[in-house]
N, C-alpha and C positions, 0 to 999 in steps of 0.2 A: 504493500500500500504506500501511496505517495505521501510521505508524511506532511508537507506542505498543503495538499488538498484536504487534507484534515482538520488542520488546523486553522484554514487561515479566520474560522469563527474564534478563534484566539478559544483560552480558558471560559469556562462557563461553571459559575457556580450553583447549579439549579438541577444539580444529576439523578439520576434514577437511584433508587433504594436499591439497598447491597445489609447484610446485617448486621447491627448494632453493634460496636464496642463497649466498652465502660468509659468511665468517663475521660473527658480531655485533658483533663488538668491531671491524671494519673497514669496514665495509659498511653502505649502507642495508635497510631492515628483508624480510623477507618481509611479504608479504599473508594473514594470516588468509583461509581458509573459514571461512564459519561453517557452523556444524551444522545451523542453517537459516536465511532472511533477518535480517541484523540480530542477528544473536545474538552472534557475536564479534567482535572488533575488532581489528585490528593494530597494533602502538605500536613505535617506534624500537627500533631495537636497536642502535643507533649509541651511541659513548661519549657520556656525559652532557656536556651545556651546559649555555650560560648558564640563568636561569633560568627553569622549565616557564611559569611564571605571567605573563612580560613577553614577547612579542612584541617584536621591536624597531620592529614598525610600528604597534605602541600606544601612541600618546602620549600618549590622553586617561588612561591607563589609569599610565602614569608619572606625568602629573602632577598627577593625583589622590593617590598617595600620597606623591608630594614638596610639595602644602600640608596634609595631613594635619599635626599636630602630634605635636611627638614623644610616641614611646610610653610613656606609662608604667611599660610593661615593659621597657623595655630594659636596665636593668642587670640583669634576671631572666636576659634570653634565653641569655646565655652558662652561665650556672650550671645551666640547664635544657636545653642542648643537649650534654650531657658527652659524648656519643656520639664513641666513639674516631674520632679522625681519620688512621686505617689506611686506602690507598688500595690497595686489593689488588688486584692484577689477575686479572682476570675472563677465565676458561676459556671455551672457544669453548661452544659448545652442541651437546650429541651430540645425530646423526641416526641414521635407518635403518642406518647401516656400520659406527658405531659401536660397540667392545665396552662391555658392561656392567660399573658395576662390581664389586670383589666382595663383594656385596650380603649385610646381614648379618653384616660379618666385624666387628663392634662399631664400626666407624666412624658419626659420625652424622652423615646428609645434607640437606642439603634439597636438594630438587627442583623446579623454578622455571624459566621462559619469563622471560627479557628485558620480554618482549612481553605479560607480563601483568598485571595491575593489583594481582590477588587475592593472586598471589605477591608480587607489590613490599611489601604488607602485610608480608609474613614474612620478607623480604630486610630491611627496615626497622630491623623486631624486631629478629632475629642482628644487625645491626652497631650498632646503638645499645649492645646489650647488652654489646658488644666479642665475640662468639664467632665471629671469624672464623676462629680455630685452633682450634674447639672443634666448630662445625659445617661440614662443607663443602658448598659450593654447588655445586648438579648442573644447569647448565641441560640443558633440553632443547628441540630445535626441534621447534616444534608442526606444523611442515608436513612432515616429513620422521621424525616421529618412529620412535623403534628402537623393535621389537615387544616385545622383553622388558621395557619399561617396563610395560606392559599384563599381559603376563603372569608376570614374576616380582617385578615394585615394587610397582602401585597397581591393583587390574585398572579401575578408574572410570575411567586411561588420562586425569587432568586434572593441573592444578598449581596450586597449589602440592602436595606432601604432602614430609613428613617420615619419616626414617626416622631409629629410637632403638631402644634398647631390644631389638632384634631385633622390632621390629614397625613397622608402618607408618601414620601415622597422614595424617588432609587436612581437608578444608576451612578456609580462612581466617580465620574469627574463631576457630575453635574453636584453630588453632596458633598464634597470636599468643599467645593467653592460655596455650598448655602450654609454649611455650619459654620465657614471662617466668616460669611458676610451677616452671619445672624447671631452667634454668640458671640459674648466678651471672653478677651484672652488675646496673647500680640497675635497682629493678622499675618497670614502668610498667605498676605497677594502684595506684589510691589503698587507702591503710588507713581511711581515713574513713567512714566507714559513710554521710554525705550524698553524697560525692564517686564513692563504688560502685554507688550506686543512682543517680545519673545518669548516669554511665559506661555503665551497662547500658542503661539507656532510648536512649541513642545509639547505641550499636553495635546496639540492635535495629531501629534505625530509618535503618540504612544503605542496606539493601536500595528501601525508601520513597524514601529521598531520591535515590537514583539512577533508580528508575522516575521521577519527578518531573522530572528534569531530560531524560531523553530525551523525556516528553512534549513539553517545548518545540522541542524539534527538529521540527513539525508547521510549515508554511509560516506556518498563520493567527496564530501569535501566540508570545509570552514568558512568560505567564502561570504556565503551573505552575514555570517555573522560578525566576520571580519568590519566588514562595510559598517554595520548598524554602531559596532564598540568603537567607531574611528566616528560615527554619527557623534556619539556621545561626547567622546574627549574632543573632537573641535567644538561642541556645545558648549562645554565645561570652560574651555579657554577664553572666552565672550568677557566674563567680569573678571577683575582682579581685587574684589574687596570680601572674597570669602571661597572656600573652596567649594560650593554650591551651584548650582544652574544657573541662578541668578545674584551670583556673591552669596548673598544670607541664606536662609534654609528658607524654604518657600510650597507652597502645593505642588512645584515641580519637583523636587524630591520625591517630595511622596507619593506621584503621579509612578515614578521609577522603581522606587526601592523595593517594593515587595515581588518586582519581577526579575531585578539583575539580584535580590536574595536566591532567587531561583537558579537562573540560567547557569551563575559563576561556579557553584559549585559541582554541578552538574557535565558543564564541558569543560573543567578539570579533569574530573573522574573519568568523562566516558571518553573526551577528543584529545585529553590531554593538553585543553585549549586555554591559558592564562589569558585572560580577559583583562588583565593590567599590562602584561609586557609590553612596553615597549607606551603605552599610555600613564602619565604622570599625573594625571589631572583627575583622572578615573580613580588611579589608587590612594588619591586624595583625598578624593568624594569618598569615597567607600572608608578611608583610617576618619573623617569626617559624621559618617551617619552613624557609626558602630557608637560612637558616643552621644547620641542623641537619646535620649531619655525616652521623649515617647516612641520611636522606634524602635529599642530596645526592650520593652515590655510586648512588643508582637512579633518578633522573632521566632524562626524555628531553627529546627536542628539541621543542618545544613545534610548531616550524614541521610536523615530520612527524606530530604530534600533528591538528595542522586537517586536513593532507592525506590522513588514514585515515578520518577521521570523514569528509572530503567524500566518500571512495571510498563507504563504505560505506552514508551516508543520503543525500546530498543525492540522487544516482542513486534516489533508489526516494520520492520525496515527489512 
């Protein structure tokens, strides 16, 4: 099978039922169905580790950023990662037996899989922003899901979505941008009128960059993923007042991160592909977000990270 014709609906977190593990916060992950070949993926749901981006059996890949020179950003990176360092403990994830809850009654929720990339976006958001008492977090398990999420939440039946307002809102870029422009907490959308308009060109170009790198998933070669990591670091090279997309930390990180958490470790393992070599600006970003507080409370384990993507492509190439 072409893995490129598979994929290019990208990730979908909305998969068919497969059977229950225990819970996420103790357990290894469930297995995604996808909706069809290659269309969803399943990611840890175990408590966060070390970092997604280091393998500990990547050396080349440590010591590549241990003779890198120090960054220039570095006295930025603290001042640019304020994102409260609140470790909240994370609710198990309602299934099918689960009650709902009671939805509507002004509380605002999000609604988010462990296990998903699109949601990790929005998990990001909220905790950067500090609204961890202000929104709560509703996981749900995508394999065992309760039917009232479909028919009294979101009826799309995906995740991430939001509920405010007495209404329900979803897809991923569109909530990242409503909860920075609707709750308090520093914004991360530039005022800049050059910074906005590149901002935008990126996050429309998310979609691209991840078709892009499952093409290399293909046995014959590296090529387009080449292309997409050379997108990124002359992206990255744009500002010089921070090691971020946009200098500062911004929705365009978070727009990224939960998919090069993916990809990095993954074409280590299986291409043997350092997605830093030879890009300075990338390994930057990346020694940059690992310290980022609310991106660090939705991390996974990079080892189960290789082991889903094997399940999921190397089986069909």
């Amino acid at each position: 099978m072409n893995v490129v014709s598979s994929t290019v609906s990208y990730f979908s977190c909305s998969s068919t039922k497969l059977p229950s593990h225990s819970s996420p916060l103790t357990s290894s992950p469930d297995i995604l169905s996808p909706t069809f070949s290659l269309r969803s993926l399943s990611l840890s749901t175990s408590n966060p580790s070390p970092s997604p981006f280091h393998l500990h059996s990547s050396s080349s890949s440590q010591l590549l950023l241990a003779l890198l020179p120090k960054s220039r950003f570095t006295t930025k990176v603290s001042a640019s990662t304020m994102a409260t360092g609140v470790q909240e403990v994370l609710p198990p994830a309602l299934d099918s037996t689960s009650d709902p809850p009671a939805i509507f009654d002004g509380t605002t929720r999000l609604y988010i899989s462990y296990t998903c990339p699109y949601a990790q976006r929005t998990w990001i958001t909220r905790n950067y922003k500090g609204l961890q008492d202000k929104i709560k977090l509703v996981p749900i398990d995508l394999q065992n899901r309760p039917t009232w999420y479909k028919e009294k939440v979101y009826p799309p039946n995906k995740v991430p979505s939001l509920e405010h307002n007495n209404e329900v809102k979803g897809e991923s870029l569109d909530l990242i941008k409503y909860i920075d422009s609707n709750f308090e907490g520093p914004s991360l959308y530039p005022s800049d009128p050059a910074k906005s308009q590149f901002a935008e060109e990126l996050l429309s170009y998310t979609d691209s960059f991840n078709k892009g790198v499952f093409s290399s998933f293909k046995a014959e070669g590296i090529n387009d993923a080449d292309a997409e990591f050379d997108y990124i670091e002359t992206a990255l090279s744009k500002y010089d007042d921070g090691p971020f997309f946009l200098g500062q930390f911004s929705l365009v990180d978070i727009a990224y991160a939960p998919f090069i958490e993916r990809f990095q470790p993954f074409l280590l393992d299986v291409k043997k592909y350092d997605i830093t070599a030879g890009r300075p600006n990338l390994a930057a970003w990346i020694e940059a977000i690992n310290k980022n507080e609310a991106y660090k409370q939705t991390r996974r384990d990079p080892k189960e990270h290789v082991e889903t993507f094997k399940k999921r492509f190397l089986a069909q190439l």
